[in-house]
GUVO-685130 format. One record per residue (C-alpha): residue number from 1; residue in one letter; x, y, z. Coordinates in Angstrom, 1 decimal. Last residue first. Example, Ala and Ser with C-alpha at 12.3 -4.5 7.8 and 13.67 -1.06 7.14 Angstrom:
2
rec num=2	residuo=s	X=13.7	Y=-1.1	Z=7.1 $
rec num=1	residuo=a	X=12.3	Y=-4.5	Z=7.8 $
END
This chain:
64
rec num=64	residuo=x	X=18.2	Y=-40.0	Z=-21.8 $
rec num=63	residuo=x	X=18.7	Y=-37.3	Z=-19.3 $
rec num=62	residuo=x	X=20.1	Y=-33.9	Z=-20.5 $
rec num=61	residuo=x	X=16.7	Y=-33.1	Z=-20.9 $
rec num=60	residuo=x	X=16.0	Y=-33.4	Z=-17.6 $
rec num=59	residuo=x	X=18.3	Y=-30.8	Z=-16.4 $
rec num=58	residuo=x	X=17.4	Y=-28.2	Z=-19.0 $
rec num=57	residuo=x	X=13.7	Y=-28.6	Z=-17.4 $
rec num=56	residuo=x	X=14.6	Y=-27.8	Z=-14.1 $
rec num=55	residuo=x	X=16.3	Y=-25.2	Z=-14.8 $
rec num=54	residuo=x	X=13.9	Y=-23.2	Z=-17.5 $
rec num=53	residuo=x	X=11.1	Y=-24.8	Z=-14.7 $
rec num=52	residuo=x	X=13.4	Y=-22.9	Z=-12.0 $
rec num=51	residuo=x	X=13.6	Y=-19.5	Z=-13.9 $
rec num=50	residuo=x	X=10.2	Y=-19.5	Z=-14.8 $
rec num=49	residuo=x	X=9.2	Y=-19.5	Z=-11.4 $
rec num=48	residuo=x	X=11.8	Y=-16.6	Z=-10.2 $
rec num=47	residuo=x	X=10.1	Y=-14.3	Z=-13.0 $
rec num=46	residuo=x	X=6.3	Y=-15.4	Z=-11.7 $
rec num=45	residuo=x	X=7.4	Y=-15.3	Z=-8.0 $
rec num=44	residuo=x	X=9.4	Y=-11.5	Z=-8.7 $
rec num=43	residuo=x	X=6.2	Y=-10.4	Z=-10.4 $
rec num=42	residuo=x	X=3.4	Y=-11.8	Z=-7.3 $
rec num=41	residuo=x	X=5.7	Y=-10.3	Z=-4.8 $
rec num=40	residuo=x	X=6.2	Y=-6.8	Z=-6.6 $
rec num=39	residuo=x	X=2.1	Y=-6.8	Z=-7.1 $
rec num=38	residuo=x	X=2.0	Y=-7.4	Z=-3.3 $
rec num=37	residuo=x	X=4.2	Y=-4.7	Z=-2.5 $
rec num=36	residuo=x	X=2.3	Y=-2.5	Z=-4.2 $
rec num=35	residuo=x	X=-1.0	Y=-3.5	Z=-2.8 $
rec num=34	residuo=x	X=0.2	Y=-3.3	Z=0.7 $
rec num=33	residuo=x	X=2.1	Y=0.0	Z=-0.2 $
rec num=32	residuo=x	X=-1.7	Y=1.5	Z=-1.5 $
rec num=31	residuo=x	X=-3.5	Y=0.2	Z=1.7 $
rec num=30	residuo=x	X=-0.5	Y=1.7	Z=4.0 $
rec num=29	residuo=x	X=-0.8	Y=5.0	Z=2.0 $
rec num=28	residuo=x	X=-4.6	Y=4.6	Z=1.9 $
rec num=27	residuo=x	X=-5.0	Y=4.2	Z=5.9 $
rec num=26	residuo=x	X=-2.7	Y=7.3	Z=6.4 $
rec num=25	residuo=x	X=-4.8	Y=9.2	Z=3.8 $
rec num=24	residuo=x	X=-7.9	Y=8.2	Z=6.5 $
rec num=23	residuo=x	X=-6.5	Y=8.8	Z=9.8 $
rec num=22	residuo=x	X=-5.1	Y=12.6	Z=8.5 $
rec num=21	residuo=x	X=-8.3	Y=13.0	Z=7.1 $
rec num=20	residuo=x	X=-9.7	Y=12.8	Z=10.1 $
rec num=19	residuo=x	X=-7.2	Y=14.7	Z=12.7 $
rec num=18	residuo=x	X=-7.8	Y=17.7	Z=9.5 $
rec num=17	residuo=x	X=-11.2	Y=17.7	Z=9.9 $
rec num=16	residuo=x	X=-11.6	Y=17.4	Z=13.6 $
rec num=15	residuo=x	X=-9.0	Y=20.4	Z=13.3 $
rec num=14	residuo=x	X=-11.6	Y=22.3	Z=10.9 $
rec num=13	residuo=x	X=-14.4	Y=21.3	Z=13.1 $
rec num=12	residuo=x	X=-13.0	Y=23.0	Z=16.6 $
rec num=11	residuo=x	X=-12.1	Y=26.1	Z=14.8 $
rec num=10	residuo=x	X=-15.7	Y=25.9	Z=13.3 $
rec num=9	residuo=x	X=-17.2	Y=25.5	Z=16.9 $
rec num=8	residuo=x	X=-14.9	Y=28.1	Z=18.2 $
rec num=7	residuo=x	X=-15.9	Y=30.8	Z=15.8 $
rec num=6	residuo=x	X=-19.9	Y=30.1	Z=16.2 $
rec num=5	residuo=x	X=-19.5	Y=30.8	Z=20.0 $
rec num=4	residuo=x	X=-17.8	Y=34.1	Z=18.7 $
rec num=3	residuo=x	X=-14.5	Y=35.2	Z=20.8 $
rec num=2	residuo=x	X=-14.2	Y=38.2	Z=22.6 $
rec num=1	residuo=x	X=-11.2	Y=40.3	Z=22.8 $
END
């Protein structure tokens, strides 16, 4: 069986392709879960925030 010089060379570009894009969609899914987890971060800080000034702020008024 003989094999096309042309053959190889796309054979060798498809798995090029594939080992590429395989680096790439891994650096979006660990971009994407950065950003994610940073929005989580920023809503749990906001909610936890307005937890402590509704504490704090019961607590001084009890004060005269």
């Amino acid at each position: 069986m003989r094999v096309n010089k042309g053959t190889i060379w796309t054979i060798l570009g498809v798995i090029v392709a594939i080992l590429i894009a395989w680096f790439l969609v891994n650096i979006l899914f660990s971009v994407l879960a950065f950003v994610f987890k940073l929005a989580v971060v920023a809503v749990v800080a906001v909610i936890v925030f307005f937890i402590l000034r509704a504490v704090f702020s019961r607590d001084g008024s009890e004060r005269p």
